[in-house]
C-alpha positions in Angstrom: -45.0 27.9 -5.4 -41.3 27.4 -7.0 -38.3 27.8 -5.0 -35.4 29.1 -6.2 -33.4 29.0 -3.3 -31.0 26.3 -4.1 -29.7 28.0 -7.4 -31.8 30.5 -9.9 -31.5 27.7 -12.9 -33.2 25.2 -10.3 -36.9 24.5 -9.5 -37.2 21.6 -6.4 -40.4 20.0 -6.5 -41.3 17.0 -4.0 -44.8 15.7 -3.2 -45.5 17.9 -0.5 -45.8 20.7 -2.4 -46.9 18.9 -5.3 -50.0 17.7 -3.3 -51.1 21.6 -3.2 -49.9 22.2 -6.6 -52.4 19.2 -8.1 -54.9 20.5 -6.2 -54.9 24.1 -8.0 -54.9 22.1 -11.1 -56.2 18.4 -11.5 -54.9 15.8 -9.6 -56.5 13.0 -11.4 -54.2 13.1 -13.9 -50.9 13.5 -12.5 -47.9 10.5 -12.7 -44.6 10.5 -11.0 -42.9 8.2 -12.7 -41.0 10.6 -15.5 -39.6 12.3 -12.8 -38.6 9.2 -10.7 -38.3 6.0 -12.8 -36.7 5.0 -15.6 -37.2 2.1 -17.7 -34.4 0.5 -19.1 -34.8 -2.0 -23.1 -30.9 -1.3 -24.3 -30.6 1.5 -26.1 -34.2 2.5 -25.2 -34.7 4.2 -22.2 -37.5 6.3 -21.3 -40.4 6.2 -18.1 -42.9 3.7 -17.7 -44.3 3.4 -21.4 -43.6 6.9 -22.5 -42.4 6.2 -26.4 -40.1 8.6 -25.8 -36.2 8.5 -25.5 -34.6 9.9 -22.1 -32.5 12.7 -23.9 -35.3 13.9 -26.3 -37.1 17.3 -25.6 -40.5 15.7 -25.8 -40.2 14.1 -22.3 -39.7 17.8 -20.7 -43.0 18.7 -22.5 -44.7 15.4 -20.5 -43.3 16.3 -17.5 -44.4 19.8 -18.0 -48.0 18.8 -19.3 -48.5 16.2 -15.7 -47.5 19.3 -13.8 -50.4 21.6 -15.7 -52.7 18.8 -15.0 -53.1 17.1 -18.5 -51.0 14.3 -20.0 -49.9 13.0 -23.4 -51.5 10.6 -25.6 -48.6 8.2 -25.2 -50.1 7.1 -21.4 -53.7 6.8 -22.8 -53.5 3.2 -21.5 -52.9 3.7 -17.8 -56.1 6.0 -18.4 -58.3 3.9 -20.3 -58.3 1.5 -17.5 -59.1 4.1 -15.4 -62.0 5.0 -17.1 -64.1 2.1 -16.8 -62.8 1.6 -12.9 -59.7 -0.5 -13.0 -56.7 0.7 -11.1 -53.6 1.9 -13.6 -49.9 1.2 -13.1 -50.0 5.3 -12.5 -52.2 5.0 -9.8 -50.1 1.9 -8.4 -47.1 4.5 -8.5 -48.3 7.6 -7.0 -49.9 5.4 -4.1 -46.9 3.3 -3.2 -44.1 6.2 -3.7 -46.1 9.1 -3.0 -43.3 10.1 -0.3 -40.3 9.9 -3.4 -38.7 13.6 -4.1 -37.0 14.7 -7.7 -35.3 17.7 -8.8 -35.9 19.3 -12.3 -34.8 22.8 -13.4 -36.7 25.6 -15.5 -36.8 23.5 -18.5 -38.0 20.2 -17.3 -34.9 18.6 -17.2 -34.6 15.9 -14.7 -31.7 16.7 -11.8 -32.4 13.9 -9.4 -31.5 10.6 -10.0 -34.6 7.7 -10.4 -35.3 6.0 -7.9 -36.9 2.8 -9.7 -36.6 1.0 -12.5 -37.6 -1.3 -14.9 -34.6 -3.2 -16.7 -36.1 -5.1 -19.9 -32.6 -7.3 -20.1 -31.8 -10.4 -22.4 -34.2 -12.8 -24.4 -33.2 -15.7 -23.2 -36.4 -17.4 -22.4 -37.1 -21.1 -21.7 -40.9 -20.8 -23.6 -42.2 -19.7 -26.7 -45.5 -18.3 -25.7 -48.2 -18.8 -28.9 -48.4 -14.7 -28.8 -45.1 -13.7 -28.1 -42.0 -14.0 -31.1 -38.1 -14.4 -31.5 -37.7 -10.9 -30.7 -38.6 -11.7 -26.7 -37.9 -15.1 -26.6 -34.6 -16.8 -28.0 -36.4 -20.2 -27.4 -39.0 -18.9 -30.4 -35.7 -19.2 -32.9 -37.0 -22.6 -33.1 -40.2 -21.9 -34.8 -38.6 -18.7 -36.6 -40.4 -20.0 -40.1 -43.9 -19.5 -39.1 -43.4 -16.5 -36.9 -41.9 -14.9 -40.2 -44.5 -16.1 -42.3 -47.2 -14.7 -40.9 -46.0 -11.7 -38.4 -45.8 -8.3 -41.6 -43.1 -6.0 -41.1 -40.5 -8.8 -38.9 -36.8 -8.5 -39.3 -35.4 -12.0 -38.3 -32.3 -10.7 -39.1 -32.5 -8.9 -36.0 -33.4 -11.7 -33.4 -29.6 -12.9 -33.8 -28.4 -9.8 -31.8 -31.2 -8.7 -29.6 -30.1 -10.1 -26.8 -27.2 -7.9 -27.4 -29.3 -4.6 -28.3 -31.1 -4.9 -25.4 -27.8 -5.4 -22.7 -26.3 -1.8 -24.5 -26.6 0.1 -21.5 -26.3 -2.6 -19.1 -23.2 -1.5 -17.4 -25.1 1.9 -16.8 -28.0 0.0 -15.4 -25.7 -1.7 -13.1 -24.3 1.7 -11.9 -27.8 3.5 -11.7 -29.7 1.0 -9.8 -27.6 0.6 -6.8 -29.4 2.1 -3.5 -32.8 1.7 -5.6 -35.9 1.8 -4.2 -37.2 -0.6 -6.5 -36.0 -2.6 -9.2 -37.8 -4.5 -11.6 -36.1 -7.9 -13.9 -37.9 -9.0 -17.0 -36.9 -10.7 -20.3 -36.9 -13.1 -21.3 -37.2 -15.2 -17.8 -34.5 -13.8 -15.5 -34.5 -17.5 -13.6 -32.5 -18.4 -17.6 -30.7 -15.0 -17.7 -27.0 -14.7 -17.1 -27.9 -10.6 -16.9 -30.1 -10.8 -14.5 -27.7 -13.1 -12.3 -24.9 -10.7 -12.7 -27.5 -7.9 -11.7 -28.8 -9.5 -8.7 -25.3 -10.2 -7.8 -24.7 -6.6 -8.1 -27.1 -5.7 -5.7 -26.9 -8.3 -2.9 -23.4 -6.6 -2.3 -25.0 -3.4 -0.7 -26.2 -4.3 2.4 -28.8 -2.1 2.2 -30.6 -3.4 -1.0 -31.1 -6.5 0.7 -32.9 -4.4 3.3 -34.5 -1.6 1.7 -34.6 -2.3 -1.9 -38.2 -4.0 -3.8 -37.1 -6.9 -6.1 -39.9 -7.5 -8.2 -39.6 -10.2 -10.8 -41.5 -10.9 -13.9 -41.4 -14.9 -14.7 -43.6 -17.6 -16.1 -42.5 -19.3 -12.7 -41.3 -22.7 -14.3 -38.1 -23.8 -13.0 -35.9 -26.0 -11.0 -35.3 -25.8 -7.4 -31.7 -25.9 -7.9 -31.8 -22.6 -10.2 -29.1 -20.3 -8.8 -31.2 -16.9 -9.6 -33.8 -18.3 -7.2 -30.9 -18.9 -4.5 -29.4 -16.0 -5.1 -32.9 -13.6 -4.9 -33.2 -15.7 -1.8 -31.6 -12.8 0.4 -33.3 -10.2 -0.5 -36.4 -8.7 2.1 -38.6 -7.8 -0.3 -39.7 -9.7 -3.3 -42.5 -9.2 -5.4 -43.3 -11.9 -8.3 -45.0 -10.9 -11.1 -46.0 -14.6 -12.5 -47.4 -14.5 -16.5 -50.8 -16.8 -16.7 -52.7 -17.1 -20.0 -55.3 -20.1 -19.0 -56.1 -22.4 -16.9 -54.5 -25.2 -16.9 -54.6 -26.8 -20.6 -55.1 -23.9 -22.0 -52.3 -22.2 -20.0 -50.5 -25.4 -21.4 -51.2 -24.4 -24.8 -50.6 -20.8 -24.8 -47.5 -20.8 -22.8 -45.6 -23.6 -24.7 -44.2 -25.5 -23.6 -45.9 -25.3 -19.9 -46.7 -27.5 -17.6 -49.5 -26.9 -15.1 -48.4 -29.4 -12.3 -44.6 -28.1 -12.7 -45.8 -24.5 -12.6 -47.9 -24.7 -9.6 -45.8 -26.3 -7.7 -42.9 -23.2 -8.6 -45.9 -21.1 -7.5 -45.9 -22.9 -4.0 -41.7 -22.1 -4.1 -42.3 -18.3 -4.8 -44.9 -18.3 -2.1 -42.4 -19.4 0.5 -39.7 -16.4 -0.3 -41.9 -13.3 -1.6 -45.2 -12.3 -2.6 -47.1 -12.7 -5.9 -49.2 -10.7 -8.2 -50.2 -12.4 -11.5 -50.3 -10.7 -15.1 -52.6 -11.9 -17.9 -52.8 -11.0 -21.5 -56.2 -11.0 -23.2 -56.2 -12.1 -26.1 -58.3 -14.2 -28.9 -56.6 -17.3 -27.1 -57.6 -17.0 -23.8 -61.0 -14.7 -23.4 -63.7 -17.3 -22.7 -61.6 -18.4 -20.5 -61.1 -15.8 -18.5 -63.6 -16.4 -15.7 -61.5 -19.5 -14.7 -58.6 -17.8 -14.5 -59.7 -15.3 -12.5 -60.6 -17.9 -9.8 -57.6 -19.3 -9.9 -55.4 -15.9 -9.6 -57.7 -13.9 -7.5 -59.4 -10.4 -7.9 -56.2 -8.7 -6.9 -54.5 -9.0 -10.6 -53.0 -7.2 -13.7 -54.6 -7.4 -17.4 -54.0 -6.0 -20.8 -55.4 -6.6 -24.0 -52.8 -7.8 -26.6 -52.5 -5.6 -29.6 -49.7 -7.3 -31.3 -49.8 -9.4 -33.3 -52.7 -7.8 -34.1 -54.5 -11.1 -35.6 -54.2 -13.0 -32.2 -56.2 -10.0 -30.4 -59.8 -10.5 -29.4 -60.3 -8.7 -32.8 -60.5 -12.0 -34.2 -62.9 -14.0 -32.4 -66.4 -14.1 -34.2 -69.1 -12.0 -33.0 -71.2 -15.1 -31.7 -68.1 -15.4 -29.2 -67.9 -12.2 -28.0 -71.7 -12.7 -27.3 -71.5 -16.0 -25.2 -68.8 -14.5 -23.4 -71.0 -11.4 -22.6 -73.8 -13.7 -21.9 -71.8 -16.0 -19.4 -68.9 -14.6 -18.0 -69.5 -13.1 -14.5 -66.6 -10.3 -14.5 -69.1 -7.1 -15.8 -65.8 -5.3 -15.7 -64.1 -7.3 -17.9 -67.2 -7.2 -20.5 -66.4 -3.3 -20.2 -63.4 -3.7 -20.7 -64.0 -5.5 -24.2 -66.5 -3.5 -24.8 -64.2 -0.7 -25.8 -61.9 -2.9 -27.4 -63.4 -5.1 -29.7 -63.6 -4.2 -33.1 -64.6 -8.0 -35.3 -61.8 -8.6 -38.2 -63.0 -11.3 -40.5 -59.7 -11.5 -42.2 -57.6 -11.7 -38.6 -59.9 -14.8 -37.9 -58.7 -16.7 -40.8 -55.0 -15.4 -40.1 -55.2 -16.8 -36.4 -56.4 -19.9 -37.4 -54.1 -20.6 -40.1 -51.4 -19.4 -37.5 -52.7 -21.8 -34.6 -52.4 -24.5 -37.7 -49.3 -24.0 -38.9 -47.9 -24.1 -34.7 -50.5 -27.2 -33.9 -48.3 -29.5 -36.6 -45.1 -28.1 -35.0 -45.6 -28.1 -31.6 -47.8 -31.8 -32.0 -50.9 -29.5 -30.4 -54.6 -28.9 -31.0 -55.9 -26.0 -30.9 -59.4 -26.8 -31.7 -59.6 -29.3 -29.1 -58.3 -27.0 -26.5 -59.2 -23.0 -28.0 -62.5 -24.1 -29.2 -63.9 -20.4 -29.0 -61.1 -19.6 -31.9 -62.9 -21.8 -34.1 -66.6 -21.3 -33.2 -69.3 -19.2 -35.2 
């Protein structure tokens, strides 16, 4: 099965062969993307979600470990959803670059250069999402106070130069992605980042990225029409939006601050008209009951994952009455699966995520009781 023609220190593997290989072992668990993608958070680099530096030993152990057919705790995610029937973003992979080749030698160590990647640039964001913080967003600077008041274990020290951290291997990035297959932007919101201008910029000079090459964007889809990212992404073949949504409409408004639902569908009608769009939601204590209505709005064909951090907004924190009516009246059985496994009630979250919701309804001039009635109920 291992060919050692090329050089005795080299083992080529490509899908072809890996397709037979899978089969001897179990090809339910396999993922390609350590040995073709890279994601890219400054001076972080590692595949997918794999908490693992690029240069550390442990990822030759992963690749060898997909290879036997079994995998590392650290992509227990992509698998969970799998479990109860959802389609994973290693699924996603395998099916869309099942053709892409790599080269590794006897130890594991990737040879090839990726193919994809996933650049986490800049914070420089134009909302300060009710679950999100100073470290993604530089527009959360402004309620740095209550974020630090209530979030354990947050350096604001460190928001200052994030920005910074995160652009550390920039120039690298710049080098790496040309004559991509795919490249994916988030922040931050690229449409606001000078990094992901100079990026795009970068790549429109190769002919064949604006042919070949996947530009898929994450955004909250809230901006101008004049925005030069959007002009600029403008020549590119193949665009793929991945548009955030929390709610539906106020409570989208709410948990997105400082959105607007008019302004953001009509930036949804501008995206249509230039690429395609997928939509991302995070579950969380905010936005669970309301889930139903935003799956009509987005569609069956969409991407959710249950917020974690900071642990008091998760669904953790909603009383058990809640979780009940939302068992008893949501229509989504896969979703009430889904939460199923999750939830795990946390008396003292609750109170946390309400004094939180507080503290931002007298800042922002919001209420949260009026519109998040759910967080309040028991």
């Amino acid at each position: 099965l291992i060919n050692r023609e090329i050089s005795p220190c080299q083992t080529i593997l490509n899908l072809h062969w890996l397709n037979g290989l899978m089969k001897a072992t179990n090809s339910n668990t396999f993922c390609l993307m350590p040995f073709t993608h890279k994601y890219y958070d400054g001076d972080f680099v590692a595949p997918c979600c794999v908490n693992v530096d690029e240069n550390r030993k442990e990822l030759n152990s992963i690749r060898k470990s997909f290879i036997e057919g079994s995998y590392p705790d650290s992509c227990n995610k992509c698998f969970d959803r799998e479990k109860i029937g959802e389609t994973s973003y290693r699924q996603t992979y395998l099916k869309k670059f099942s053709d892409l080749e790599f080269e590794i030698d006897d130890n594991y160590n990737l040879l090839s250069k990726p193919q994809t990647f996933d650049a986490r640039l800049e914070t420089t964001c134009n909302f300060k999402c009710t679950m999100c913080g100073p470290h993604f967003s530089s527009k959360w600077r402004e309620d740095l106070d209550i974020f630090d008041l209530f979030v354990v274990g947050f350096n604001k020290n460190k928001t200052e130069d994030e920005s910074q951290r995160r652009l550390k291997n920039f120039d690298r990035l710049l080098e790496e992605t040309d004559g991509a297959k795919r490249v994916e932007i988030f922040g931050g919101e690229p449409f606001y980042m000078k990094s992901a201008l100079i990026l795009v910029n970068k790549l429109s000079k190769n002919e064949e990225n604006l042919k070949n090459l996947q530009l898929v964007i994450g955004t909250n889809a809230y901006f101008k029409s004049n925005n030069k990212f959007l002009n600029k992404i403008k020549m590119f073949d193949n665009i793929l939006f991945k548009v955030s949504i929390d709610g539906y409409k106020d409570v989208n408004d709410y948990v997105r601050y400082p959105s607007n639902w008019n302004n953001f569908c009509n930036s949804i009608n501008i995206l249509k008209d230039i690429g395609d769009i997928s939509y991302s939601v995070t579950i969380s204590c905010l936005n669970l009951l309301d889930w139903d209505n935003i799956k009509k709005f987005i569609g069956e064909e969409n991407n959710y994952y249950m917020l974690e951090s900071p642990d008091f907004l998760s669904i953790n924190s909603l009383h058990p009455k809640v979780i009940n009516n939302f068992y008893e009246n949501s229509k989504d059985d896969k979703m009430k699966k889904y939460v199923k496994n999750f939830y795990q009630y946390d008396s003292k979250k609750r109170i946390k995520m309400q004094l939180y919701l507080n503290a931002l309804d007298i800042r922002r001039n919001q209420n949260s009781e009026l519109i998040l009635p759910w967080c309040y109920d028991e």
